[in-house]
C-alpha distance (Angstrom), angle and dihedral (degrees) to the residues before:
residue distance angle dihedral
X1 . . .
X2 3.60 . .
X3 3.71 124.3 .
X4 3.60 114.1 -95.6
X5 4.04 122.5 -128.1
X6 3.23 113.3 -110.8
X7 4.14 121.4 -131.1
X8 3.82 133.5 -153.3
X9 3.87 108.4 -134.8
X10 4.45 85.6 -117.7
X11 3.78 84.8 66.7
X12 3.67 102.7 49.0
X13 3.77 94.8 43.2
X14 4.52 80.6 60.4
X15 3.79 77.3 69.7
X16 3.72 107.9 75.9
X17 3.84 109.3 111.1
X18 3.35 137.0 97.1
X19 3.87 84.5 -108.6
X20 3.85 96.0 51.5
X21 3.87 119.0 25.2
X22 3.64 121.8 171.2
X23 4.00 123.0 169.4
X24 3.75 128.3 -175.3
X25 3.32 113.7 -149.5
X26 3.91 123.0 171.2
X27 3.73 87.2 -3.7
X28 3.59 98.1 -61.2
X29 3.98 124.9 112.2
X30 4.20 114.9 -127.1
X31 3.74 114.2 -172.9
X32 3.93 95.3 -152.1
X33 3.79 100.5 169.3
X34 3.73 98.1 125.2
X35 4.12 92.1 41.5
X36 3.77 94.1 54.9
X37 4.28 88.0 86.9
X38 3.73 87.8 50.8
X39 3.54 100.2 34.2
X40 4.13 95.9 114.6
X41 4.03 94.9 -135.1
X42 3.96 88.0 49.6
X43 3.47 132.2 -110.2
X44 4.04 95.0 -80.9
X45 3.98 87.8 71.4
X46 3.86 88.8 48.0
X47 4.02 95.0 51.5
X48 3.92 86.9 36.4
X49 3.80 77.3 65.8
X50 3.13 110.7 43.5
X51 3.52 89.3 53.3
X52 3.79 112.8 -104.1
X53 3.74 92.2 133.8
X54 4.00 90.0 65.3
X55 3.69 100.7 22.9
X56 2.61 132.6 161.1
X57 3.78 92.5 47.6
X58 3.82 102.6 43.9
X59 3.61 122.7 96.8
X60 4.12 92.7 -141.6
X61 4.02 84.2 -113.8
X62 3.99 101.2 163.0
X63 3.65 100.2 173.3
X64 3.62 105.2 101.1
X65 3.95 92.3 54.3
X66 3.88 96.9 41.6
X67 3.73 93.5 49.9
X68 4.00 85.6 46.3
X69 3.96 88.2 55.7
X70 3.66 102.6 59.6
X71 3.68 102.9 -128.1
X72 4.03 118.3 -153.8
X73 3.70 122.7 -121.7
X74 3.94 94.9 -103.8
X75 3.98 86.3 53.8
X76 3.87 96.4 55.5
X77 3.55 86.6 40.9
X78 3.77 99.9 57.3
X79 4.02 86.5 48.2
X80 3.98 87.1 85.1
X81 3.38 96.3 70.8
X82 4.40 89.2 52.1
X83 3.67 92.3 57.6
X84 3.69 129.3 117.6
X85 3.68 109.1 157.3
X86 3.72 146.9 -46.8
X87 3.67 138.6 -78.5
X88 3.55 113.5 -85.5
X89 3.92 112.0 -119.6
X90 3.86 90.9 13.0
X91 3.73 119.1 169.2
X92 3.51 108.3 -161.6
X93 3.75 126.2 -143.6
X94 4.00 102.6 -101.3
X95 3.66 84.0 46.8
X96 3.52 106.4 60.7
X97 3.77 119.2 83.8
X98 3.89 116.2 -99.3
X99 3.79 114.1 -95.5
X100 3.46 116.5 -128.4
X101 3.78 113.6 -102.7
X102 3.62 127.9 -139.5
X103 4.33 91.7 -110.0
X104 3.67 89.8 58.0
X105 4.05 92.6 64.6
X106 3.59 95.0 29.0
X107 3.81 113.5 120.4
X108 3.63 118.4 -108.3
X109 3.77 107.9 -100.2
X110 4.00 121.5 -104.5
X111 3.02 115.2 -89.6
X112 3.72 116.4 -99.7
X113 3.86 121.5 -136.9
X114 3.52 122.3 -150.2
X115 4.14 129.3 -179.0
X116 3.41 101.9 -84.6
X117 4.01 91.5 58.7
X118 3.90 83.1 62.0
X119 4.15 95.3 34.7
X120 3.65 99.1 57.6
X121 3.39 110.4 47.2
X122 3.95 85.1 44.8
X123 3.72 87.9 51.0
X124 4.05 92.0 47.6
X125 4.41 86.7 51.3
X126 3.85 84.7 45.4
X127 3.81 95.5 53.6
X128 4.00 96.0 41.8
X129 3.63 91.5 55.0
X130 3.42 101.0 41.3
X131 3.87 85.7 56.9
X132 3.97 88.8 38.9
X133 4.04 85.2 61.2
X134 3.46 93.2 30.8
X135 4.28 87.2 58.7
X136 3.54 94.3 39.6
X137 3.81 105.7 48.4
X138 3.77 108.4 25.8
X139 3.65 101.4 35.5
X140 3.38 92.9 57.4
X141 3.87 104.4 47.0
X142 3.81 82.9 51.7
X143 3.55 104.5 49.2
């Protein structure tokens, strides 16, 4: 396969019309200007995405809203023959370091007590001074 051309995000959000529409979507570039008729949500939601609503200051980045959609196998599929290239400076995914979730600074829960925390050690005293007495009363009246 050939090499694919690599886009700054300025240059795709130039593409924005109905006459030039360019998405990026997972850090690829699809040219879809002659899908937008057929595009079964219409073309509005594809220039929505890329951007045309808030152009000049969007990059075209469509990921976000066609992840959100839920598009079927045949879909995705029939995106490789739309592409053109790939987002300049694109960090994929698998690439970027793992954010740190909420569970990894969460404070360790409090500690929860049950009966047998209480039992035991009560049991231990109760033993000890039962042979305390036991040593100090009968062992002596015996011996």
């Amino acid at each position: 396969m050939a090499e694919l051309k690599s886009y700054s995000t300025a240059e795709i959000s130039l593409h924005t019309t109905k006459q030039s529409c360019w998405l990026s979507i997972g850090g690829k570039v699809y040219d879809v200007t002659t899908f937008m008729e057929e595009h079964p949500g219409g073309e509005d939601v594809m220039l929505h995405a890329s951007g045309a609503s808030v152009a000049p200051f969007s990059s075209g980045d469509a990921t976000q809203a066609f992840e959100e959609v839920g598009h079927s196998s045949s879909a995705i599929s029939s995106m490789k023959s739309y592409l053109i290239g790939t987002v300049e400076g694109h960090v994929s995914d698998d690439q970027k370091p793992p954010k740190p979730t909420a569970a990894s600074h969460r404070e360790p829960p409090p500690p929860s007590y049950s009966l047998s925390d209480y039992f035991l050690p009560l049991l231990v005293l109760a033993v000890a001074f039962a042979a305390w007495y036991y040593l100090t009363f009968y062992s002596k009246t015996k011996a």
